[in-house]
C-alpha positions as CSV (number, residue, x, y, z in Angstrom):
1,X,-16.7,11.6,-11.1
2,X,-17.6,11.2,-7.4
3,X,-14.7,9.9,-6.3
4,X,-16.3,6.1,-5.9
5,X,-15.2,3.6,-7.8
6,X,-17.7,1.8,-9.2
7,X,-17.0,-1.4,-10.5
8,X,-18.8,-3.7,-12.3
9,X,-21.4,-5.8,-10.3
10,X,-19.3,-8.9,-10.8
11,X,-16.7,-7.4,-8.7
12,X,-17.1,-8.3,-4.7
13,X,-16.1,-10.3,-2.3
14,X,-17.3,-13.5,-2.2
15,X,-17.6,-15.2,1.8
16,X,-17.9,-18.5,0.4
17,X,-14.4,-18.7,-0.4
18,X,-11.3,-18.9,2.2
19,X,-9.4,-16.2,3.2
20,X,-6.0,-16.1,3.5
21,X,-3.7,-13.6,5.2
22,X,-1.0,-11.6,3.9
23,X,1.6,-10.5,6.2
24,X,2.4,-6.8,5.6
25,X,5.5,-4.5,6.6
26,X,4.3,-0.4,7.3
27,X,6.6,2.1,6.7
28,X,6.2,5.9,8.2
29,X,8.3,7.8,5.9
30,X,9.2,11.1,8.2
31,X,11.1,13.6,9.4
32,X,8.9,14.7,11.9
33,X,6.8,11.8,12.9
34,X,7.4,9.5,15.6
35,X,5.8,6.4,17.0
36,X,3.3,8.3,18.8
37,X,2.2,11.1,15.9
38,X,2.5,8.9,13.4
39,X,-1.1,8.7,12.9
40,X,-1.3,7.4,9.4
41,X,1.2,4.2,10.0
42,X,-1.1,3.5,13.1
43,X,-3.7,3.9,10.8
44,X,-2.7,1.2,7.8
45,X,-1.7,-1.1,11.0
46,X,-5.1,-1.1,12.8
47,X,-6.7,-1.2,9.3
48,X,-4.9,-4.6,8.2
49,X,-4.9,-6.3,11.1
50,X,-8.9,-5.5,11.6
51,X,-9.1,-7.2,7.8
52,X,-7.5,-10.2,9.2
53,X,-3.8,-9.4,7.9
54,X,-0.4,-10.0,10.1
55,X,1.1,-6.6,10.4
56,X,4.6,-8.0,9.8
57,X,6.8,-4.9,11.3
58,X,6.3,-1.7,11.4
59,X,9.5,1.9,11.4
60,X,10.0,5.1,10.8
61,X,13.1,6.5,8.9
62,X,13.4,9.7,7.7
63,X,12.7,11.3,3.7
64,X,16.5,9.9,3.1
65,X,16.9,8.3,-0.1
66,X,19.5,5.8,1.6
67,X,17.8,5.0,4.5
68,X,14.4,4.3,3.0
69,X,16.1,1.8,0.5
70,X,17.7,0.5,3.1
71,X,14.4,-0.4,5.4
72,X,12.6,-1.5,1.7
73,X,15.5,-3.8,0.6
74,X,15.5,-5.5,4.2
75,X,11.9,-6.0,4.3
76,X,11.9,-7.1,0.6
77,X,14.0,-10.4,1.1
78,X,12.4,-11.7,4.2
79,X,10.5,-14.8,3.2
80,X,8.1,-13.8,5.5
81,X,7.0,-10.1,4.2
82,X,4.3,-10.6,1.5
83,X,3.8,-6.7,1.5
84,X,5.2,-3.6,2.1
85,X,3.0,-0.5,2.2
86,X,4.9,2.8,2.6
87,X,3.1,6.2,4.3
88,X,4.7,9.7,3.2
89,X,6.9,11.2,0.8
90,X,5.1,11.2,-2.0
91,X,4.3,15.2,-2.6
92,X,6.0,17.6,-3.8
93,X,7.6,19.3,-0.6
94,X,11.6,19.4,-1.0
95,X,12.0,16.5,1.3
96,X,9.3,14.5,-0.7
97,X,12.1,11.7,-2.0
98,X,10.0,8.4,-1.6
99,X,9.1,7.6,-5.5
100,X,12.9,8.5,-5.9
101,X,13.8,6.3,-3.7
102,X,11.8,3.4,-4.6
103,X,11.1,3.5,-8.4
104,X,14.5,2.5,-8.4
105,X,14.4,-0.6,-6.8
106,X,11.5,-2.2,-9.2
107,X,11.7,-5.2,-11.3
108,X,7.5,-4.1,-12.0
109,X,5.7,-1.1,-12.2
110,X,1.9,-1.3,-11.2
111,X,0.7,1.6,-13.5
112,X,-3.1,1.2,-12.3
113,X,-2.7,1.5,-8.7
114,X,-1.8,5.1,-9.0
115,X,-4.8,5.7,-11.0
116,X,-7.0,3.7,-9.0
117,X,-5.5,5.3,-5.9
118,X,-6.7,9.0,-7.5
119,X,-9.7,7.6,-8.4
120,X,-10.6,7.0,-5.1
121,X,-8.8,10.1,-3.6
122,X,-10.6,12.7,-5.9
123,X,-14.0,12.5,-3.9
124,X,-12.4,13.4,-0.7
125,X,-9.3,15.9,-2.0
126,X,-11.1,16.7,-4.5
127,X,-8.1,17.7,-7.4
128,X,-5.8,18.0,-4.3
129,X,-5.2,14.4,-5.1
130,X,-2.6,15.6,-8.2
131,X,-0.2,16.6,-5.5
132,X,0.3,12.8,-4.9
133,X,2.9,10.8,-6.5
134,X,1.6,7.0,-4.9
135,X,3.2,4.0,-6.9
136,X,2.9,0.5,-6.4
137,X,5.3,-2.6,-7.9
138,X,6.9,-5.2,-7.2
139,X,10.6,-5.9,-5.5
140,X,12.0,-9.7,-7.1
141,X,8.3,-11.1,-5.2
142,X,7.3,-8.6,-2.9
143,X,4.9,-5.6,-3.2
144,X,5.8,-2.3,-2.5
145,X,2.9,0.8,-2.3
146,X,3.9,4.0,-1.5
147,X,0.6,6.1,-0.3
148,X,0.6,9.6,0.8
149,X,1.5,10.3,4.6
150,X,-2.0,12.2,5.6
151,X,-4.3,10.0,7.4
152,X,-6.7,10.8,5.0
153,X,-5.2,9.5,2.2
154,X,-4.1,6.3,4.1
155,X,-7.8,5.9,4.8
156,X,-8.8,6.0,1.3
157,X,-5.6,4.0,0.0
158,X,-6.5,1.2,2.6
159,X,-10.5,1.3,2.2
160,X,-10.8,1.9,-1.0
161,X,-8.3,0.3,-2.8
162,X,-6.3,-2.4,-0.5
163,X,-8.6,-3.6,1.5
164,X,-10.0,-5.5,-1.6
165,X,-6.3,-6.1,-3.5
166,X,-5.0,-8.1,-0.5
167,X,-8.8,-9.6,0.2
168,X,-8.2,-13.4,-1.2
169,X,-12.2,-13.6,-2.0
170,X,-12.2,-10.7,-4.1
171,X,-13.2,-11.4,-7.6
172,X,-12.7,-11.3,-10.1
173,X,-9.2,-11.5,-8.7
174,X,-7.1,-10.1,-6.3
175,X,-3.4,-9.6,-5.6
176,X,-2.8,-12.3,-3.0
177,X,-3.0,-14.9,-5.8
178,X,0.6,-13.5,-7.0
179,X,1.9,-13.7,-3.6
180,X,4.6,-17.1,-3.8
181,X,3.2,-19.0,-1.0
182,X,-0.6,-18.4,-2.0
183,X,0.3,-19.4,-5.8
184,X,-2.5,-22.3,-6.8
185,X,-4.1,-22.0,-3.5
186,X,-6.3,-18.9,-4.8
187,X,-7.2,-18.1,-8.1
């Protein structure tokens, strides 16, 4: 295993079909980071607004059970939040509470981003990536994925994962045909 995922040559992206933008929320879970070290919530913002995405809003709270429940369930009932992709928490430091705080708030699981995600992660980390607890689901119609908070990892969550989930001409299929408003527009 190299760490690339290699999937089958019917899998791409297809330019000949539109693309249509999600609007994604990025959430820094920290104690220590603040808007200007907080290198990995920079990086998932650059990343999706260079694919074309809205970058819907963007905080910091700290590894608090409460208060990252609190920034999830406000993000997860405005109409206009298609996404939510958190950075941090997901180890196994004490203060690691973000699949705690989460898991909790799922009507869905995503069992296969996880593995996808350490599918991807093992040719950088190498078997580092078993320290990672990442998690994906859904919230009544919103997505939630919780990513480690190393820039690293953001980088392979984003470019080797996301970026062709939330990419409306990847096919077979990809996430944003789940997404209420897209529903019938892309298959």
């Amino acid at each position: 295993m190299d760490g690339n995922i290699a999937p089958t040559t019917k899998a791409r992206i297809d330019p000949s079909l539109p693309f249509y933008p999600l609007s994604i929320a990025v959430l820094t879970i920290s104690d220590t980071r603040t808007a200007q070290t907080d290198t990995s919530g920079a990086l998932l913002a650059d990343r999706l607004a260079a694919a074309g995405h809205t970058l819907a809003d963007r905080a910091i709270v700290p590894d608090d059970v409460p208060a990252i429940q609190a920034r999830i369930r406000a993000w997860a009932v405005d109409p206009t939040i298609d996404v939510i992709v958190t950075t941090g928490g997901t180890g196994f430091a004490p203060r690691d509470v973000t699949p705690e705080a989460v898991r909790p708030l799922l009507r869905r699981e995503m069992d296969g981003f996880a593995v996808v995600f350490h599918q991807a992660s093992y040719g950088t980390v190498g078997v580092s990536t078993l320290q990672s607890r990442a998690l994906a689901g859904q919230i009544d119609d919103t997505f939630v994925f919780c990513v480690p908070g190393s820039t690293g990892a953001c980088r392979d969550a984003w470019d080797l994962v996301l970026a062709q989930e939330f990419d409306s001409r990847f096919k077979p299929c990809s996430l944003v045909g789940q997404v209420p408003r897209y529903r019938g527009v892309c298959a």
